[in-house]
LOKEKOL-78620 format. One record per residue (C-alpha): x, y, z. Coordinates in steps of 0.5 Angstrom, whole numbers, plus 2048, in hexadecimal, padded with zeros to 3 digits. Example, Ala and Ser with C-alpha at 12.3 -4.5 7.8 and 13.67 -1.06 7.14 Angstrom:
// residues 2
<east 819 | north 7F7 | up 810>
<east 81B | north 7FE | up 80E>
***
This chain:
// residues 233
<east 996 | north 952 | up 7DF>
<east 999 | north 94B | up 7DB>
<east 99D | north 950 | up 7D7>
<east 9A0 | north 955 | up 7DC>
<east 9A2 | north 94F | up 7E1>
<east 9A4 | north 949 | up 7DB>
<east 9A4 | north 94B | up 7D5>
<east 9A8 | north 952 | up 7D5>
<east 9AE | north 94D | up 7D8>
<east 9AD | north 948 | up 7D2>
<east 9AD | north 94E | up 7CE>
<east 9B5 | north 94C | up 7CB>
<east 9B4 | north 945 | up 7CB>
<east 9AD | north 946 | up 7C7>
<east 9B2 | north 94A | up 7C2>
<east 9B7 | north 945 | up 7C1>
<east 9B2 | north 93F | up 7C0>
<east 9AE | north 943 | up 7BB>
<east 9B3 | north 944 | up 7B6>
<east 9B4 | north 93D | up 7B6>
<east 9AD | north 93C | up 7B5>
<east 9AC | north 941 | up 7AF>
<east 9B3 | north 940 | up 7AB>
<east 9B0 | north 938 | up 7AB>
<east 9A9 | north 939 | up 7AA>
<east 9AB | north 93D | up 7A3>
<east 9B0 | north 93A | up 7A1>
<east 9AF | north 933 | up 7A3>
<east 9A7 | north 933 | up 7A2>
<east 9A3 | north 939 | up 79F>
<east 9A8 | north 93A | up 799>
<east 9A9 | north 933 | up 796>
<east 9A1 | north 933 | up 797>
<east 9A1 | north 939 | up 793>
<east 9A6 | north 936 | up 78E>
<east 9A2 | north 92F | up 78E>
<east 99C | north 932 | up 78B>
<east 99B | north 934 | up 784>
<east 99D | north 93C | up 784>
<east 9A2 | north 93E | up 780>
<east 9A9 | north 93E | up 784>
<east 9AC | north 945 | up 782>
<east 9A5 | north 948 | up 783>
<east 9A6 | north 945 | up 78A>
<east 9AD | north 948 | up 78C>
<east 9AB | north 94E | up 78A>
<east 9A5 | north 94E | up 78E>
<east 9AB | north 94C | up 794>
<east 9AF | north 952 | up 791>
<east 9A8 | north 957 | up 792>
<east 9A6 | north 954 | up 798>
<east 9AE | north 955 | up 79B>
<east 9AE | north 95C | up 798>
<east 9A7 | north 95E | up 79B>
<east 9A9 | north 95C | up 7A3>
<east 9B0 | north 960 | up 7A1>
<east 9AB | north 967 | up 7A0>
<east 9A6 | north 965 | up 7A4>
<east 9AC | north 965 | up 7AA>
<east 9AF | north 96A | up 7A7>
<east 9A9 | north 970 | up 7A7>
<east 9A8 | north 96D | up 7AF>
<east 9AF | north 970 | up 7B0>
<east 9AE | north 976 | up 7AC>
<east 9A9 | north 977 | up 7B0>
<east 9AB | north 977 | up 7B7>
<east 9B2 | north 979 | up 7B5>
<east 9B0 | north 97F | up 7B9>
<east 9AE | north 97D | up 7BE>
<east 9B3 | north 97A | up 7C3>
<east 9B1 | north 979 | up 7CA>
<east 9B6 | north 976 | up 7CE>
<east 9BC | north 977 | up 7C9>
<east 9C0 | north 97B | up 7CF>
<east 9BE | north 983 | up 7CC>
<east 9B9 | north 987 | up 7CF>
<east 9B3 | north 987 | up 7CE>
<east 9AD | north 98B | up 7D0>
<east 9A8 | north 987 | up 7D4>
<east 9A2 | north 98A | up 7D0>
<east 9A6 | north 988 | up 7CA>
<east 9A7 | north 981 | up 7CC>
<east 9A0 | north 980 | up 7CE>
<east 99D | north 983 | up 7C8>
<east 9A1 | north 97F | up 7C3>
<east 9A0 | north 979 | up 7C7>
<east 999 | north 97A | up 7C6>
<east 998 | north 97A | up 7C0>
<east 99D | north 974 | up 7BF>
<east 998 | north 970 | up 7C4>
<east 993 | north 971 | up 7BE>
<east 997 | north 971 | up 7B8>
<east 999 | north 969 | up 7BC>
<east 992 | north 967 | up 7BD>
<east 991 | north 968 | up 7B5>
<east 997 | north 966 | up 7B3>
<east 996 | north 95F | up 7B8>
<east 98E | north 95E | up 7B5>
<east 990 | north 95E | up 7AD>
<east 997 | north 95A | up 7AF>
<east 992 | north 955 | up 7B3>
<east 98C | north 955 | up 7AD>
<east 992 | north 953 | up 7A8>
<east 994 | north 94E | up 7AD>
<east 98F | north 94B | up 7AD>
<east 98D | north 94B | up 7A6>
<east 994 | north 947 | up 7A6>
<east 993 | north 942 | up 7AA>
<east 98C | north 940 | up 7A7>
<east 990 | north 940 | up 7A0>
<east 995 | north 93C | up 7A4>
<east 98F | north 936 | up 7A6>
<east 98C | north 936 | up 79F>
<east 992 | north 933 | up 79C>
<east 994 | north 92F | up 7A1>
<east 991 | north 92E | up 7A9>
<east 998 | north 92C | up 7AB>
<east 99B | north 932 | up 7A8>
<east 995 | north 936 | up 7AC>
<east 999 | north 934 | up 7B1>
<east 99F | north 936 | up 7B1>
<east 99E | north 93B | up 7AE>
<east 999 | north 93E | up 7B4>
<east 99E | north 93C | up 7B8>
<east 9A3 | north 941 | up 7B6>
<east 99E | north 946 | up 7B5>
<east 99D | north 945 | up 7BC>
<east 9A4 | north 944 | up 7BF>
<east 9A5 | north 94B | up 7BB>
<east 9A0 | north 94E | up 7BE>
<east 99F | north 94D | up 7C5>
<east 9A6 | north 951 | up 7C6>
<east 9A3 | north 957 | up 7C2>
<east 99D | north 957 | up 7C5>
<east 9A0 | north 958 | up 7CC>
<east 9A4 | north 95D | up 7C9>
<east 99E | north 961 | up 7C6>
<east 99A | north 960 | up 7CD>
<east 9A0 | north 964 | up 7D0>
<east 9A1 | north 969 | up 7CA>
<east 999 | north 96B | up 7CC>
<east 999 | north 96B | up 7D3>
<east 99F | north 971 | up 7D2>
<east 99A | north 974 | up 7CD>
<east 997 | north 975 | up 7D3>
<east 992 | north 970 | up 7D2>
<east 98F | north 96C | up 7D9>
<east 991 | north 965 | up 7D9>
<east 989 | north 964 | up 7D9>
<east 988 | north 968 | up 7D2>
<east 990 | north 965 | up 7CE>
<east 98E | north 95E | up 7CF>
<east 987 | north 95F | up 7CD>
<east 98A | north 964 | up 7C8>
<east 98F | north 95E | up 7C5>
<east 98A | north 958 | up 7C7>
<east 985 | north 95C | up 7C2>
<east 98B | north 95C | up 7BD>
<east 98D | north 954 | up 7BD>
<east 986 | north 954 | up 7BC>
<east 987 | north 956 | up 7B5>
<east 98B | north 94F | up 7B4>
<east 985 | north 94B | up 7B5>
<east 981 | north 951 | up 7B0>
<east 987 | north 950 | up 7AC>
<east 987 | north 947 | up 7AC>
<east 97F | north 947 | up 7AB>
<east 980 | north 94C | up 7A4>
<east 986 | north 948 | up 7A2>
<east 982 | north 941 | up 7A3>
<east 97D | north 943 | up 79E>
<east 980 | north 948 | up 799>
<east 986 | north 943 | up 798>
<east 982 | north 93D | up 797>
<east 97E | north 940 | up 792>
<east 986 | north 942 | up 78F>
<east 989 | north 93C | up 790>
<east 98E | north 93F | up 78A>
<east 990 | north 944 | up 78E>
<east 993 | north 93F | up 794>
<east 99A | north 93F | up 792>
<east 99B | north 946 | up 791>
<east 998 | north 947 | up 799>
<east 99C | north 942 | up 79B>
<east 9A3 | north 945 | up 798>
<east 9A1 | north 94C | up 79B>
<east 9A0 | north 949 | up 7A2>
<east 9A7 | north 946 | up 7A1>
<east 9AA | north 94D | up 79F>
<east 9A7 | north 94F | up 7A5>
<east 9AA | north 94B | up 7AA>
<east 9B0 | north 94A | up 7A6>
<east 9B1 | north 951 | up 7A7>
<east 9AF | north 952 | up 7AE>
<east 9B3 | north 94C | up 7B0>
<east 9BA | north 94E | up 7AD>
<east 9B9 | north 956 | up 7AD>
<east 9B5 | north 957 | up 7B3>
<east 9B7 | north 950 | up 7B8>
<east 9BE | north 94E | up 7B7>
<east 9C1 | north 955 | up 7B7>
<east 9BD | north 955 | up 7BF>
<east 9C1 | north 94F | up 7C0>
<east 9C8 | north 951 | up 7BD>
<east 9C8 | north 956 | up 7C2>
<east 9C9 | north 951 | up 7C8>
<east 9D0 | north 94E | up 7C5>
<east 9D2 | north 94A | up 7CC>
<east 9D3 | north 943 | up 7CB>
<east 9CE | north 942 | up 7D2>
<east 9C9 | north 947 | up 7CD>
<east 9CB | north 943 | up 7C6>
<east 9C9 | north 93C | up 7C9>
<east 9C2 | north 93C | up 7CB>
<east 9C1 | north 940 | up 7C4>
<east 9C3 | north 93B | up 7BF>
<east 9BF | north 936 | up 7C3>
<east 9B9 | north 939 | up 7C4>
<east 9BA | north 93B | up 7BC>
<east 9BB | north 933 | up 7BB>
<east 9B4 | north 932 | up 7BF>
<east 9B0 | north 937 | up 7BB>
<east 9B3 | north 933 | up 7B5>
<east 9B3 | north 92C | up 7B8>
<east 9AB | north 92D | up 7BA>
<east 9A9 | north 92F | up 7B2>
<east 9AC | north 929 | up 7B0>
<east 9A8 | north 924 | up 7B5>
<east 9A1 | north 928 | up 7B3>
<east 9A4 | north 926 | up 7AB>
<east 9A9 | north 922 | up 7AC>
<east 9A3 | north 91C | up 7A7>
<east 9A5 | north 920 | up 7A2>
***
């Protein structure tokens, strides 16, 4: 309900601020904590240049795999098919969703361990980034023909995968501190790649002056707010 009635209108807003937070997050904090600690800088930007390439296949294969499948492109489809291969997209979501949310939460925990307010913001971003999958995951299922009794059971199961995720970060990354930086650099891939190659490209398709505005503010908010929680530093 509070998704439907609010959060489906903040959805844009929701992008926007996002970006910002994402963009600042790595670059502005996770990063340099990575390059501040004793790792080997090029084995670090090779870890970035990974991670960038990972997201690009991982996506890439995400659109190989519904490339035949295009409900709603305007060609005529058969119901039956539609049905069919929405279904199986429902479930493909759900698996997806879980492994994507277990790795949140691996990177979050990473985040808190080499410094809380980095555990912060870095919560945030993941956050701001996805509420507005989630919502988009919750109406991808109900067309799955999932009831919306069983999509958000389906998809609140999933998020629970986050604190699965947070909870093995804690204690396996505790007892690897090496490993830190490097986690930390991945997740900067991540939202470094989502931010530019799934975001902004969202944003550049209002191009009015009346569009454009509110973007870049919500874009400095999302920077300005990091800033505050590590603005000590």
């Amino acid at each position: 309900m509070f998704s439907f009635s609010l959060l489906s209108k903040m959805v844009e807003k929701l992008v926007s601020l996002s970006v910002g937070i994402m963009l600042s997050t790595s670059l502005l904090h996770a990063l340099p904590e990575a390059f501040e600690s004793k790792a080997d800088p090029r084995t670090l930007f090779a870890c970035l240049l990974a991670g960038l390439l990972a997201f690009f296949l991982l996506e890439k294969a995400a659109i190989l795999r519904h490339s035949h499948h295009h409900e709603g492109d305007g060609h005529h489809h058969e119901h039956g098919h539609d049905a069919h291969e929405a279904g199986k997209s429902g479930w493909m979501i759900l698996v997806g969703n879980g492994m994507h949310n277990f790795t949140d939460g691996i990177l979050i925990a990473a985040a808190f361990l080499a410094n809380p307010e980095l555990g912060i913001v870095t919560a945030f971003a993941i956050i701001a980034h996805e509420i507005p999958q989630e919502i988009g995951d919750f109406i991808v299922l109900l067309n799955a023909g999932f009831s919306r009794t069983r999509a958000y059971l389906y998809n609140l199961m999933t998020s629970m995968m986050g604190v699965v995720g947070g909870v093995s970060g804690y204690f396996l990354l505790e007892q690897a501190a090496d490993l830190l930086p490097y986690v930390l650099v991945l997740a900067s891939s991540g939202f470094i790649y989502i931010a530019v190659s799934d975001l902004m490209p969202q944003m550049q398709r209002r191009a009015t002056l009346k569009e454009t505005v509110p973007q870049v503010l919500l874009v400095t908010l999302g920077i300005v707010l990091v800033l505050l929680v590590t603005g000590h530093h």
